[in-house]
Residue, then its C-alpha position, 0 to 999 in steps of 0.5 A: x466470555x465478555x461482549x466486545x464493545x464498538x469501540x474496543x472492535x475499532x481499536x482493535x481493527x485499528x491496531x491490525x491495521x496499523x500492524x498490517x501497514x508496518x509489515x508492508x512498509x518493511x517489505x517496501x522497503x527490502x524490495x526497494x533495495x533490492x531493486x537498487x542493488x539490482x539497478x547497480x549491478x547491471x543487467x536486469x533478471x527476471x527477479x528485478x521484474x518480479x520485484x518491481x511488480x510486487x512493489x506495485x502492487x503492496x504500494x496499492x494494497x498500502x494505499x488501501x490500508x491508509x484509507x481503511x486507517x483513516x475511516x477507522x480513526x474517523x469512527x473512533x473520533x466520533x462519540x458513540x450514539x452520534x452521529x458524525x458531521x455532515x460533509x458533502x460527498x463528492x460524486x463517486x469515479x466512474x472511471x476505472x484508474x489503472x496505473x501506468x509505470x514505464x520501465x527504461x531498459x538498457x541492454x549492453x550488447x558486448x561487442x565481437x571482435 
């Protein structure tokens, strides 16, 4: 069995990568109509939470994935046996980021005669 060069473990992490992105995007995609369909139809189910919370969270996991694509890319661009260019590196967030999302409810009370 041949050895697997650098370069032939960075295209192939890039294509899983970008394999990895297609399939969260087309999930994205069915949870985001079937937030809107449920948005149309009225009234909220446990379902449509559900949806909105998975949504969230593939939308962090894609985030994630771009930057790892973009380090990837990064190091393919680089030629083998030099090094890459020197860039300042910014002090790294000490805070922790947490996402926020509001949520507006509409309940229709049917009315008793």
């Amino acid at each position: 069995m041949s050895e697997m060069t650098q370069e032939d473990a960075l295209r192939l992490a890039d294509a899983l990568v970008g394999q990895a992105l297609k399939e969260t995007e087309a999930r994205c995609g069915v949870l985001a109509e079937f937030i809107g369909d449920s948005d149309r139809a009225g009234p909220k189910a446990s379902d449509w939470s559900k949806a909105i919370r998975e949504l969230s969270a593939l939308h962090g996991y894609r985030s994630e994935l771009l930057r790892r694509r973009s380090l990837i890319q990064q190091a393919l661009d680089c030629p083998v046996g030099q090094s890459p260019k020197k860039v300042a590196l910014s002090p790294p967030d000490r805070a922790v980021r947490r996402t926020q999302h509001q949520v507006q409810v509409q309940v229709r009370v049917p009315r008793r005669s």
